[in-house]
DSSP file (Angstrom, degrees, kcal/mol; ACC not computed):
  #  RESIDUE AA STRUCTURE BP1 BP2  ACC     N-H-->O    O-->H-N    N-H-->O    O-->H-N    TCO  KAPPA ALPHA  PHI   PSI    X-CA   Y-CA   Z-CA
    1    1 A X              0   0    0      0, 0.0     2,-0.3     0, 0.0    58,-0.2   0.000 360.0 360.0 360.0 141.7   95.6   78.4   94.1
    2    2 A X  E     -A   58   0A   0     56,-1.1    56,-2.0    33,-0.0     2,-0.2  -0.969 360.0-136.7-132.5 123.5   95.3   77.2   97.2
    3    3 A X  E     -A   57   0A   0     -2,-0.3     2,-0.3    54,-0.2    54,-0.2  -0.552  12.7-163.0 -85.3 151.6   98.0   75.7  100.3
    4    4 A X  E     -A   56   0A   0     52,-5.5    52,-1.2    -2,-0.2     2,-0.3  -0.797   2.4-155.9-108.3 161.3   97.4   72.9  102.2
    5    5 A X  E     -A   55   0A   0     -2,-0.3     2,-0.7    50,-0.2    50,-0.3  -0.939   4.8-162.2-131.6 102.9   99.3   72.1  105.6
    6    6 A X     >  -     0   0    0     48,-1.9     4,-1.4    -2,-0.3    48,-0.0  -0.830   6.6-166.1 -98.6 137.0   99.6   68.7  106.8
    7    7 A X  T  4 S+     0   0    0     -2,-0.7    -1,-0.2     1,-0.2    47,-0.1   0.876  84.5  67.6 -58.6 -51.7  100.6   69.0  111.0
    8    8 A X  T  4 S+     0   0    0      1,-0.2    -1,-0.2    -3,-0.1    46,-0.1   0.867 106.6  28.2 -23.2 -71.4  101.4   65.7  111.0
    9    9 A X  T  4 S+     0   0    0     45,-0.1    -1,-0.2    44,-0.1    -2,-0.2   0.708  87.3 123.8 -89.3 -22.7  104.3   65.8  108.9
   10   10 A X     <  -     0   0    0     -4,-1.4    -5,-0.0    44,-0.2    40,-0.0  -0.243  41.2-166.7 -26.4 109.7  105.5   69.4  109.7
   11   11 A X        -     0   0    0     -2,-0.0    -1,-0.2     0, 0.0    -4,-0.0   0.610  37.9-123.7 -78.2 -30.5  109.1   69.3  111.1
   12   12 A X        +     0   0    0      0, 0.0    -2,-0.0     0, 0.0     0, 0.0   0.973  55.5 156.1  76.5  86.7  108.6   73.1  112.3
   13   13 A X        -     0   0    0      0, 0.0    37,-0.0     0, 0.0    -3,-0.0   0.523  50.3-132.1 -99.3 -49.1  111.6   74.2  110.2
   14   14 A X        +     0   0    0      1,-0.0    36,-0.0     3,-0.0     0, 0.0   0.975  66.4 128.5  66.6  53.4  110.2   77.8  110.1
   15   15 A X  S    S+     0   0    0      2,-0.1     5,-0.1     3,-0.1    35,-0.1   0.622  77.6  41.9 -88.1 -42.3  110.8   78.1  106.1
   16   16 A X  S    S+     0   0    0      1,-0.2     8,-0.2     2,-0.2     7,-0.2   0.700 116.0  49.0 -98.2 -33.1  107.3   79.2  105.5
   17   17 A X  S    S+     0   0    0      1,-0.2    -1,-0.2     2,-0.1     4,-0.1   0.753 116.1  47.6 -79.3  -7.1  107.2   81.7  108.7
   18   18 A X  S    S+     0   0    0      2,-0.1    -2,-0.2    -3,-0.1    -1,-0.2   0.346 110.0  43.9-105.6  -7.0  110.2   83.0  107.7
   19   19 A X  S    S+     0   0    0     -3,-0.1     2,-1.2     5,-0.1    -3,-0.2   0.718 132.1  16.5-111.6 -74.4  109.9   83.7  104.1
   20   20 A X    >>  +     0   0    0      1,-0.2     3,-2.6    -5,-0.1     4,-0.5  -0.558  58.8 165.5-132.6 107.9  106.9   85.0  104.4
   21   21 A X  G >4 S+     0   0    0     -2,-1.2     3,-0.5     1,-0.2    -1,-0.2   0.749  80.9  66.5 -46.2 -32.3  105.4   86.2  107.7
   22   22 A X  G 34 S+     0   0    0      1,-0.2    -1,-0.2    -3,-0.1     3,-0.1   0.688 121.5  16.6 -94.9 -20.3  102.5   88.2  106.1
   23   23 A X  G <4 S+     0   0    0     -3,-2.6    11,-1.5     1,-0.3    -1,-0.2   0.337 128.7  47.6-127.9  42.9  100.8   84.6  104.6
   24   24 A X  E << S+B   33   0B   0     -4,-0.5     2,-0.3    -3,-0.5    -1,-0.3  -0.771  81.0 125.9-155.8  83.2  102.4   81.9  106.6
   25   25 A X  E     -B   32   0B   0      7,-2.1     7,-1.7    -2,-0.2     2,-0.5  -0.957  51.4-110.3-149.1 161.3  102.3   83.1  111.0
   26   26 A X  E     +B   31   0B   0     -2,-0.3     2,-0.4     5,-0.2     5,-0.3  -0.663  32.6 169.8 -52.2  83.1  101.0   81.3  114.2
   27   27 A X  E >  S-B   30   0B   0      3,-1.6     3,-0.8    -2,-0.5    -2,-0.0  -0.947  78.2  -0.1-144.0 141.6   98.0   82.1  116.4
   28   28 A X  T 3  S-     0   0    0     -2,-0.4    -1,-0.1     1,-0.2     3,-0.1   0.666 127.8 -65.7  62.4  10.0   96.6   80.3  118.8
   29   29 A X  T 3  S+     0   0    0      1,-0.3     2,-0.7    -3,-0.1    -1,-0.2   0.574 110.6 118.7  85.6   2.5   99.5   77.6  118.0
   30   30 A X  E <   -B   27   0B   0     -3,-0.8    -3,-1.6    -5,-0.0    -1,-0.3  -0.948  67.7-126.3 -72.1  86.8   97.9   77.1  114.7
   31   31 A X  E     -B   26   0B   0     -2,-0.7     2,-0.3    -5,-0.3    -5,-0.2  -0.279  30.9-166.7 -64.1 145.5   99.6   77.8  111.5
   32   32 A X  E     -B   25   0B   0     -7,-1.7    -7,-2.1     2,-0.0     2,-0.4  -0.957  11.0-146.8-139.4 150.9   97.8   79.8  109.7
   33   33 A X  E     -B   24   0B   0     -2,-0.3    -9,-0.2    -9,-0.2     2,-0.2  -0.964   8.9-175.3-136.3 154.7   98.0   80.9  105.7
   34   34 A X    >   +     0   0    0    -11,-1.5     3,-1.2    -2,-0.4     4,-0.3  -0.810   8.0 177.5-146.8  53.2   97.1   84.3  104.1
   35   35 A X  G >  S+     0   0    0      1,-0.3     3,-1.0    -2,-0.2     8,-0.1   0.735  74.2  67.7 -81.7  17.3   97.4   83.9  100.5
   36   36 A X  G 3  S+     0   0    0      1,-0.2    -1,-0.3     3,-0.1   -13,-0.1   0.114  84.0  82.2 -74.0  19.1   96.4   87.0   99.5
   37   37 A X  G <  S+     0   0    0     -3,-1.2     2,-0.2     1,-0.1    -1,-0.2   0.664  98.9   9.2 -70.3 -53.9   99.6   88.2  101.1
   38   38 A X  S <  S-     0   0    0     -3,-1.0     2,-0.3    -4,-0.3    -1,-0.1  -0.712  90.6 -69.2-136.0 165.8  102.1   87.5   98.1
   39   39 A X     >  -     0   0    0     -2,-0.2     4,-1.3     1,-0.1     5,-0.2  -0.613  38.1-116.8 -26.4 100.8  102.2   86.6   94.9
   40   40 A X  H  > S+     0   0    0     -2,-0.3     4,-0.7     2,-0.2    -1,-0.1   0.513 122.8  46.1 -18.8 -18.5  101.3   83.2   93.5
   41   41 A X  H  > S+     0   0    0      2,-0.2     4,-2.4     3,-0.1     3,-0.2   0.827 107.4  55.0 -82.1 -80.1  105.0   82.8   92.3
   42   42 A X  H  > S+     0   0    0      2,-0.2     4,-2.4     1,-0.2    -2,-0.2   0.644 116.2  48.6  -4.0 -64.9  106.3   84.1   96.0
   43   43 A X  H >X S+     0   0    0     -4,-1.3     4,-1.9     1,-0.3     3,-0.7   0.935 110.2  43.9 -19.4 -99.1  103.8   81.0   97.1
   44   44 A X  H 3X S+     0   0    0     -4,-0.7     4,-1.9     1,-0.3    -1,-0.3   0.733 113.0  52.7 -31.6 -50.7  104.9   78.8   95.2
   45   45 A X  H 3< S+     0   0    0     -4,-2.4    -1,-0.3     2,-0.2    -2,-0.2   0.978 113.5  42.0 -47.6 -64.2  108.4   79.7   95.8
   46   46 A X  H X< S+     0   0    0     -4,-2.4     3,-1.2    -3,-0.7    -2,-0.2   0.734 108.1  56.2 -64.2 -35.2  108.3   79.5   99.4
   47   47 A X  H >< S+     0   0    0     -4,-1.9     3,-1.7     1,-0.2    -2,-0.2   0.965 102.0  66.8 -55.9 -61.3  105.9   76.0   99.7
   48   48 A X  T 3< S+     0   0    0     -4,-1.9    -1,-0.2     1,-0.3    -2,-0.2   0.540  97.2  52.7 -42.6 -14.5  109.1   74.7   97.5
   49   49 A X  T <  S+     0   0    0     -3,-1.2     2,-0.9   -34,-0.0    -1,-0.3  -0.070  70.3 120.1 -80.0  10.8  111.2   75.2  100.7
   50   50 A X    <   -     0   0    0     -3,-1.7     3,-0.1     1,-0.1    -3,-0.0  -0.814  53.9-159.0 -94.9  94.8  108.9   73.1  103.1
   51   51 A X  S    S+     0   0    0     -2,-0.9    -1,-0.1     1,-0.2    -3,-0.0   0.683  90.3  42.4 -60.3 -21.7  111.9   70.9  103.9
   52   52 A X  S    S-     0   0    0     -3,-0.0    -1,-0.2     3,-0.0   -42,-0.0   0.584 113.8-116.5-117.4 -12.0  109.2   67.9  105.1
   53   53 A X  S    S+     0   0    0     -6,-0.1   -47,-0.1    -3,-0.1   -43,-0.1   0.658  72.7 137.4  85.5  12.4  106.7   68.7  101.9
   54   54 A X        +     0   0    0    -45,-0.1   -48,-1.9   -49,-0.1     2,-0.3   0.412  57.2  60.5 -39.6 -13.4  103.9   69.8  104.5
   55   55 A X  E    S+A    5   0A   0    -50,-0.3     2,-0.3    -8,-0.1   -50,-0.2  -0.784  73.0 177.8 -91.9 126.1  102.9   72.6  102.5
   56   56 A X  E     -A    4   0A   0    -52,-1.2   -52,-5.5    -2,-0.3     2,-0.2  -0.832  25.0-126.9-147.3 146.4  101.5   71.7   98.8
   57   57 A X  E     -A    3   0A   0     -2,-0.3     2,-0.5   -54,-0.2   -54,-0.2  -0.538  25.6-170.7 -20.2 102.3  100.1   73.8   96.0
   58   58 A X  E     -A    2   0A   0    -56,-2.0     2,-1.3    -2,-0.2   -56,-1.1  -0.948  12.5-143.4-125.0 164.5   97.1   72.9   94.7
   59   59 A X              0   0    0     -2,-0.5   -56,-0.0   -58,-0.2    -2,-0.0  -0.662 360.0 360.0 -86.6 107.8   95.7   74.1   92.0
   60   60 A X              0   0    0     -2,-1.3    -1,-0.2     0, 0.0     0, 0.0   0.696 360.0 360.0-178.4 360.0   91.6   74.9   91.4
């Protein structure tokens, strides 16, 4: 599995930096994603909280 992040559409809600800091944190002003962090459910969980649907799942 793999997330995607579109910038564009990002509302900076701080859902996915806040559920989980260890694959979803900031550097260099740059979101940045770690899934080898969590689970694939965790994932999945937390991208379902992306209030503006900037974060998706994709599968491959």
């Amino acid at each position: 599995m793999k997330v995607t992040f579109d910038g564009s559409i990002c509302g900076r809600a701080g859902k996915c930096v806040g559920g989980l800091p260890n694959v979803f944190f900031v550097e260099n002003d740059n979101l940045m994603i770690d899934t080898s962090k969590a689970s694939e459910q965790e994932i999945r969980d937390c991208v379902a909280q992306c209030p503006s649907g900037a974060l998706k799942c994709v599968d491959g």
